[in-house]
C-alpha positions in Angstrom: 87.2 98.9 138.0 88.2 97.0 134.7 85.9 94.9 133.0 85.4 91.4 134.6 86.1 89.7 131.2 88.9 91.5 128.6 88.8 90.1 125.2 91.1 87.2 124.8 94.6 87.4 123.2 95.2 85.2 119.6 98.9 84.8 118.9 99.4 82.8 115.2 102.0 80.5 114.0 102.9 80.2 110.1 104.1 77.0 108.8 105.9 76.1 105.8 107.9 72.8 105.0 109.1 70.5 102.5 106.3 67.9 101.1 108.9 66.0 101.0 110.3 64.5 104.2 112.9 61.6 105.4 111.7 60.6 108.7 108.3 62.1 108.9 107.7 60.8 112.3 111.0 62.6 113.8 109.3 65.8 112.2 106.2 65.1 113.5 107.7 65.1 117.1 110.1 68.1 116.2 106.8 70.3 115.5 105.1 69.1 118.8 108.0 70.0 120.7 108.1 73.3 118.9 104.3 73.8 119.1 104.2 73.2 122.9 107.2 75.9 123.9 105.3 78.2 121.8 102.4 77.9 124.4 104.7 78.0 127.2 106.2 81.4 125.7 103.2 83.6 126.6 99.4 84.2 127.7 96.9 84.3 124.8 95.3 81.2 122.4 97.4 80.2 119.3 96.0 79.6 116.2 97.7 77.2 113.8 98.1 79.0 109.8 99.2 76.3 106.9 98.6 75.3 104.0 98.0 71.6 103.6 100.1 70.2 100.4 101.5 66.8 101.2 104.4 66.1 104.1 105.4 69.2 106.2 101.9 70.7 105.8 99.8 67.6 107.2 102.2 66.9 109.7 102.0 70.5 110.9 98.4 70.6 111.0 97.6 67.1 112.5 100.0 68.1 115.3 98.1 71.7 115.8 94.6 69.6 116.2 96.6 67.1 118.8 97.6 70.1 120.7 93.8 71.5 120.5 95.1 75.0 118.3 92.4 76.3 116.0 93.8 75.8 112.6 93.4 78.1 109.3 93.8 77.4 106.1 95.5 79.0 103.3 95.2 77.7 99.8 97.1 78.8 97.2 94.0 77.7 94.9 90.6 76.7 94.7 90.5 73.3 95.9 89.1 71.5 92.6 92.7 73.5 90.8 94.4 72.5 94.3 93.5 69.3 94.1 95.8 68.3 91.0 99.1 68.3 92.7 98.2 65.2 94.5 97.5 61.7 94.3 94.2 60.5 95.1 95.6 58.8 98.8 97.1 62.0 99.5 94.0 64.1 98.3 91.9 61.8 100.8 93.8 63.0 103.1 93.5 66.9 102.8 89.7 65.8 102.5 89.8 64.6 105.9 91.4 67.4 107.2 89.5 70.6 105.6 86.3 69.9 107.1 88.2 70.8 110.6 89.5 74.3 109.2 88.1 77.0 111.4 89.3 79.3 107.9 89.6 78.3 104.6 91.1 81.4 102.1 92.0 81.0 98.7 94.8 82.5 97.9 95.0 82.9 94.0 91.2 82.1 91.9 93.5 82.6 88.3 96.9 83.0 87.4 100.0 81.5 87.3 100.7 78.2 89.3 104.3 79.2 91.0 102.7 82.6 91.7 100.1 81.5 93.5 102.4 79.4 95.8 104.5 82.0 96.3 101.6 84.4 97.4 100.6 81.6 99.7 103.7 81.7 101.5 103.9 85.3 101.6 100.5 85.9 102.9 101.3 83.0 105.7 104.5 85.0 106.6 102.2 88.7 106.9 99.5 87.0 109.2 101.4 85.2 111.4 103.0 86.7 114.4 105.9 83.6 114.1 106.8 81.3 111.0 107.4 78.0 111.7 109.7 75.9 109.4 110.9 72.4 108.3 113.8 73.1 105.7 116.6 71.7 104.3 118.9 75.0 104.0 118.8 74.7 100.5 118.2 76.8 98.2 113.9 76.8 96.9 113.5 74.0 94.2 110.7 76.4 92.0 109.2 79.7 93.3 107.0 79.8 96.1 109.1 77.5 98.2 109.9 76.8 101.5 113.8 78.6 101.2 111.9 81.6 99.7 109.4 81.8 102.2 112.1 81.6 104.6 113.9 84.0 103.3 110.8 86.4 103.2 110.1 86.5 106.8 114.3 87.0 107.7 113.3 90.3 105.4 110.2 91.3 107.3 112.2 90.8 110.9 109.8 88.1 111.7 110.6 85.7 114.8 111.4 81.9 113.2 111.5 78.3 114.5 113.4 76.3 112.0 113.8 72.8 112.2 116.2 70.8 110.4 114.8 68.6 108.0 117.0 65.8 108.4 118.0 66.0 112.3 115.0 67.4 113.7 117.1 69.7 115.2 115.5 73.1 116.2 116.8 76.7 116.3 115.3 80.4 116.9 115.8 82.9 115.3 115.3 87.1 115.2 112.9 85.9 118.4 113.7 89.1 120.2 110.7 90.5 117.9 108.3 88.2 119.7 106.1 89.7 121.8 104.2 87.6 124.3 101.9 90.1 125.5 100.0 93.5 123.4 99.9 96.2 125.2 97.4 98.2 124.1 94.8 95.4 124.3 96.0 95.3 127.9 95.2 99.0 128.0 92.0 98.8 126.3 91.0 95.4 128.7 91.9 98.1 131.5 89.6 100.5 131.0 86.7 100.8 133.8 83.4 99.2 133.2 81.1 101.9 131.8 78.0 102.6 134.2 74.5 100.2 133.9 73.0 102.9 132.0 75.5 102.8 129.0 74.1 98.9 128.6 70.8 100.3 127.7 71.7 100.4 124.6 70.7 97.8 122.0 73.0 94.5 121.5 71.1 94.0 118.7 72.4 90.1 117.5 72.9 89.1 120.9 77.5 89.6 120.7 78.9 87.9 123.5 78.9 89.6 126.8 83.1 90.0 126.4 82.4 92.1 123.5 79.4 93.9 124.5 81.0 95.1 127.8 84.3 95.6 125.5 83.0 98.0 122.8 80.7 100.2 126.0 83.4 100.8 128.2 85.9 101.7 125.5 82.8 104.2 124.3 82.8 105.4 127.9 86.1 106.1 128.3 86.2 107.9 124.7 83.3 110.0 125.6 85.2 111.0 129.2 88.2 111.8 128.3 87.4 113.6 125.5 90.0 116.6 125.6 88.4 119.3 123.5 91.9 119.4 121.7 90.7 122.0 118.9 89.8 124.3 121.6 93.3 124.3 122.8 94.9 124.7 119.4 92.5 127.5 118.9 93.3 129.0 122.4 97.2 129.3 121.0 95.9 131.9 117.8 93.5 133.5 120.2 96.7 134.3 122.6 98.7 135.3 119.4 95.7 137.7 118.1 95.9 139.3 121.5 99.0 140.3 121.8 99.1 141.5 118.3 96.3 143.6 119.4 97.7 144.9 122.6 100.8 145.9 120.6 99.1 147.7 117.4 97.2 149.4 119.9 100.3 150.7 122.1 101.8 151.8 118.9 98.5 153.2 117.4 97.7 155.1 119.7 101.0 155.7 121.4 100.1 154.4 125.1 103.4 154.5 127.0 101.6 151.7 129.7 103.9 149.7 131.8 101.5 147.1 132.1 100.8 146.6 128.4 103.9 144.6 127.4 103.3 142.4 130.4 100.1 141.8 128.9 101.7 140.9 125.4 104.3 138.6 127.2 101.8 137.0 129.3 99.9 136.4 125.9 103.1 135.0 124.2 104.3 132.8 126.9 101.0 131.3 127.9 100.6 130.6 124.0 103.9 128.7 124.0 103.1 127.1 127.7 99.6 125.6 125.8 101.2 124.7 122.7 103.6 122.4 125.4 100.7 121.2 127.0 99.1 119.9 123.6 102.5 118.2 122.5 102.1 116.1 125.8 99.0 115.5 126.7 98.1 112.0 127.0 94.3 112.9 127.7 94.7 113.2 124.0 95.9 110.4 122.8 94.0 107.7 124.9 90.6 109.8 123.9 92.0 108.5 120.2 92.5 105.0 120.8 89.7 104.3 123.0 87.3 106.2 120.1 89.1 104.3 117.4 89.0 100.9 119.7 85.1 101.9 120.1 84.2 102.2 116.7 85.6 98.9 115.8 83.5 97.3 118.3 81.1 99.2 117.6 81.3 97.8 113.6 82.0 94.4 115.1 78.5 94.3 116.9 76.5 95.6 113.9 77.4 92.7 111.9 77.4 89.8 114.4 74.3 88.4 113.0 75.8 87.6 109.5 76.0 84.0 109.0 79.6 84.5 107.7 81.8 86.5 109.9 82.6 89.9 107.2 86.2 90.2 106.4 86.1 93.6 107.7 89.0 93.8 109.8 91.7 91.6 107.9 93.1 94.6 106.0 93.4 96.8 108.6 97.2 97.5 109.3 97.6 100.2 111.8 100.0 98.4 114.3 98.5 99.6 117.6 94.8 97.8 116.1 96.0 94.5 114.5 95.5 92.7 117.9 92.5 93.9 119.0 91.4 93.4 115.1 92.1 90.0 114.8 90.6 89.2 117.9 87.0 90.3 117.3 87.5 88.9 113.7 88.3 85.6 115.6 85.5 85.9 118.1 82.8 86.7 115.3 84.3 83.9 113.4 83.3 81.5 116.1 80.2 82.3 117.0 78.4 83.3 113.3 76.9 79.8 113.0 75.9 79.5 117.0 73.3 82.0 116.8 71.4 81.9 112.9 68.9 85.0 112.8 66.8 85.6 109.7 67.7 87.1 107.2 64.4 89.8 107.6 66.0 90.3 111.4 69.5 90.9 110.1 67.9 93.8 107.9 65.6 95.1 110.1 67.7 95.5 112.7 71.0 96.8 111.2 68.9 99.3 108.7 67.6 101.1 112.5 70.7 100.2 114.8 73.2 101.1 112.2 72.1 102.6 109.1 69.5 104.8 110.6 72.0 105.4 113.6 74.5 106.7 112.0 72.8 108.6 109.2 71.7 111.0 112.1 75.3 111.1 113.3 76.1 112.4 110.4 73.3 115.0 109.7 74.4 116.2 113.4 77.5 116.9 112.4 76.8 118.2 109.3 74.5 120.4 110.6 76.9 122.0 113.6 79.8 122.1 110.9 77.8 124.5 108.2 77.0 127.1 109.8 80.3 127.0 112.0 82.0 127.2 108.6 79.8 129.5 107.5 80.3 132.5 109.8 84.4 131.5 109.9 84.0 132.6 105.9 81.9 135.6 106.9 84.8 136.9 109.8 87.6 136.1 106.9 86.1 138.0 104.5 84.9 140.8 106.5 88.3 141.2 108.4 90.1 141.2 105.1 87.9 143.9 102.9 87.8 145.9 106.3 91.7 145.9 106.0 91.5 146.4 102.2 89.2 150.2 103.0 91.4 150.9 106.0 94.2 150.6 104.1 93.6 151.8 100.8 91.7 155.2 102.8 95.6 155.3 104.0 97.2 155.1 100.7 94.9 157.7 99.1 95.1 160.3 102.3 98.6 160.0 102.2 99.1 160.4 98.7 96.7 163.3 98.2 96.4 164.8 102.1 92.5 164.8 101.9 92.7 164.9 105.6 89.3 162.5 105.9 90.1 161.6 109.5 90.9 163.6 112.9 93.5 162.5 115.0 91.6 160.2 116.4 90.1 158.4 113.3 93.9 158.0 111.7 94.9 156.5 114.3 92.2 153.6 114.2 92.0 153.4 110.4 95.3 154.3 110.0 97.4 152.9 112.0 95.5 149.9 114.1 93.0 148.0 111.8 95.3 148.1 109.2 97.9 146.2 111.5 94.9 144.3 113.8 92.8 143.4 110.9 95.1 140.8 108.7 95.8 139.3 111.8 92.3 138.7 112.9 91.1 137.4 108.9 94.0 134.9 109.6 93.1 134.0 112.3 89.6 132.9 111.1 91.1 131.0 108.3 93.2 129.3 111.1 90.3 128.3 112.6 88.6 127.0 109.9 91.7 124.6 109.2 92.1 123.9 112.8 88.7 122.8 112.7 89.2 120.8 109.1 85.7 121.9 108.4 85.8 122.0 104.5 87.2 118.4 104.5 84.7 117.3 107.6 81.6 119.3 105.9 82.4 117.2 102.0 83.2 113.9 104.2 79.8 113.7 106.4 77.8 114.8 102.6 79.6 111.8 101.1 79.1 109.6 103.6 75.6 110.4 104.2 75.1 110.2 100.7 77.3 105.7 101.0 74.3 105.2 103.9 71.3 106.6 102.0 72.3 104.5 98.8 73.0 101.4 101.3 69.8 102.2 102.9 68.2 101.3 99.4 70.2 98.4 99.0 69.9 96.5 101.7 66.3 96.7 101.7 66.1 95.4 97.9 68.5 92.7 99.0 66.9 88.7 98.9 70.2 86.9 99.5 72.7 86.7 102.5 75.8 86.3 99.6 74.3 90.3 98.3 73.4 91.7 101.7 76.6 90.5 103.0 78.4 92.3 100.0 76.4 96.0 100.4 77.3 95.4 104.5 80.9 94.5 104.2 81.4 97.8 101.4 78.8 99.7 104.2 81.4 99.0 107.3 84.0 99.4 105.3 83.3 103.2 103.8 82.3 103.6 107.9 85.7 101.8 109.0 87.6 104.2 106.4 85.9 107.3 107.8 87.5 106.7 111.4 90.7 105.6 110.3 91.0 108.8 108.6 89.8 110.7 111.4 92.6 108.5 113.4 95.1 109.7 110.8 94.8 113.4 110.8 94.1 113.7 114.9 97.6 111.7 115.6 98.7 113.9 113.1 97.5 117.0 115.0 98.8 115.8 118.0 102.2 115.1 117.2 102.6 118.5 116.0 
């Protein structure tokens, strides 16, 4: 059974426009029209994403309150800079209308003017999902606007609503790239409920239900369908090693069996029949996005009782995530000022729920990893000198017929560990790559090492502007850890 309550859907729309307009109230109704067919397009909240310079900006955003849309800001400066490029009516205005910002972001804090307009468009254009427009067709009057932003989404494929500045007129266009619906938050809002006991576990700033039940039955289904996938890689050298073995060992020792290449055929074939099996196994690959899904929420529920919701998700641009992403950055957003807890709370409880936590996660690891790695090293280097005697012993009987060996003995330090043995110190060093242990022992020493210094940090901490600083670098360093691990087991996968 799916959970009872999936995590809502946010769809945004970018605006940019002229400040200056003929017949602002045809505009006005031109963006209302446009605003309401984007509701009809497709389930999910919109949020409204503007600036809010003088004409196409105000109208935009007054019309996204009317409609009820959450509106975000985007400035291309700090508002005392901002503030310069307007008259003191129209400045009154913007007043009025930034208390009612769900997001402010400043754009540009130094630097030049044009540039930071321009950045403002651009960054509209890369968090919007479609850029809505009042323009002239002609060309931009200075850099940073509204034909240049125009021109910038047309280059990043992104779907546009352009209305005519004079008519009012409306056309879409590239809106084939629209996608009403994400499917892998429908897969992820899917997934069955995890069992009572999994809700044992601390919620420890009180997250909403939605994301609560979210982030334990995405853990759930990690932890089930976990596929054991290095086991199956490994599986294909162990079937390789064998039928090395089985023919050195016919050769070796000159066994004329009928059922030994069988044997080595069956090895061969059932290597090639796993490797197949690996290349398509979707066990796999959901295991990876429900872990990767999990963690976020996982990070998303360690920080709920911030004041300020962390930026912690804003940067992340994996295409399969950005949904899911913006969502609990929305959701977090929302509800940091329902709920204030102390800033003593806050420490307390994210130095034991996630510090502490996943210090011991990593010690685990680290401790199963080093002594794993260890005896790979110990078979690698005993396989190899092995092979090093066996066949030196060969090349100094030979050359000098010390006859060291009977029959017998040449033929297994002759002949068979000279052949066997390479093979078998390979396949140890196979293992240890397989098993990325030098780059997963280094990563859990460094990252035990960002959570003990963090440990010390937040506890020093006396204000919610520093511990929010050492928390957001904390989740990130932790974020950055399972992206990577994202990285290389897609990568494993696809090969």
């Amino acid at each position: 059974m799916s959970s009872p309550n999936p995590l809502p859907l946010f769809h945004v729309v970018g605006f940019t426009g002229h400040r200056n307009l003929a017949n602002p109230a045809l505009i006005a109704a031109s963006l209302e029209s446009a605003l309401r067919s984007l509701k009809e397009d497709g389930t999910g909240e919109w949020i409204a994403l503007s600036s809010i310079a003088a004409g196409g900006d105000v109208l935009f955003t007054r019309q996204a309150l009317a409609l009820k849309l959450a509106w975000h800001c985007v400035l291309p400066l700090p508002a005392a800079e901002f503030r310069k490029d307007f008259s003191e009516a129209d400045w009154k205005t913007v007043e009025s209308l930034l208390p009612q910002a769900e997001q402010v972001r400043v754009i540009a804090e130094n630097g030049e003017r044009e540039d930071a307009y321009l950045d403002a468009g651009m960054e509209t254009v890369h968090a919007c999902d479609v850029l809505l427009a009042v323009w002239d067709g002609e060309a931009a009057r200075g850099k940073g606007g509204t034909a240049d932003v125009i021109a910038y989404a047309r280059d990043l494929k992104k779907p546009l609503l352009i209305i005519d500045a004079t008519s009012g007129a409306l056309r879409r266009e590239q809106f084939d790239a629209f996608t009403s619906r994400d499917h892998e938050l429908d897969f992820l809002n899917s997934l069955p409920a995890a069992p009572e006991s999994a809700y044992a576990a601390a919620n420890p700033f009180e997250a909403p239900a939605v994301v609560f039940q979210f982030q334990k039955a995405a853990d759930h289904a990690a932890t089930q369908s976990a596929p054991h996938f290095r086991r199956l890689i490994g599986s294909t050298v162990l079937l390789h090693v064998a039928a090395t073995l089985v023919a050195a060992a016919a050769l070796a020792f000159s066994l004329h069996i009928a059922i030994l290449p069988w044997i080595k055929l069956v090895c061969v074939v059932g290597a090639l029949l796993v490797a197949l099996a690996i290349r398509h196994y979707r066990a796999q690959h959901n295991w990876v996005r429900c872990r990767l899904a999990a963690e976020l929420g996982r990070s998303s529920l360690a920080t709920w009782g911030l004041p300020r919701a962390a930026a912690m998700f804003e940067n992340l641009e994996l295409p399969e995530i950005r949904q899911l992403a913006r969502t609990l950055q929305t959701l977090h957003r929302r509800a940091a000022n329902a709920r204030p807890v102390p800033m003593s709370v806050f420490k307390e409880r994210y130095l034991a729920d996630r510090i502490d936590d996943q210090l011991g996660y990593y010690q685990r690891r680290l401790s199963q990893a080093l002594p794993q790695l260890a005896r790979l090293r110990f078979g690698f280097a005993a396989a190899t000198l092995l092979a090093i005697v066996c066949t030196a012993a060969y090349a100094i009987d030979h050359t000098w017929h010390l006859a060291w060996f009977p029959a017998v003995g040449e033929q297994w330090f002759y002949y068979f560990l000279p052949i066997s043995l390479p093979v078998v110190a390979a396949a140890f060093m196979s293992f240890i790559s397989i098993n990325d242990l030098h780059r997963r022992v280094a990563r859990y020493r460094e990252m035990r090492h960002v959570l003990e210094r963090a440990r010390i940090q937040i506890g020093v901490s006396q204000t919610w502007n520093s511990l929010e600083k050492i928390v957001a670098r904390t989740e990130h360093a932790l974020l950055q850890e399972v992206l990577e691990w994202h990285t290389l087991t897609s990568h494993l996968e696809s090969h």
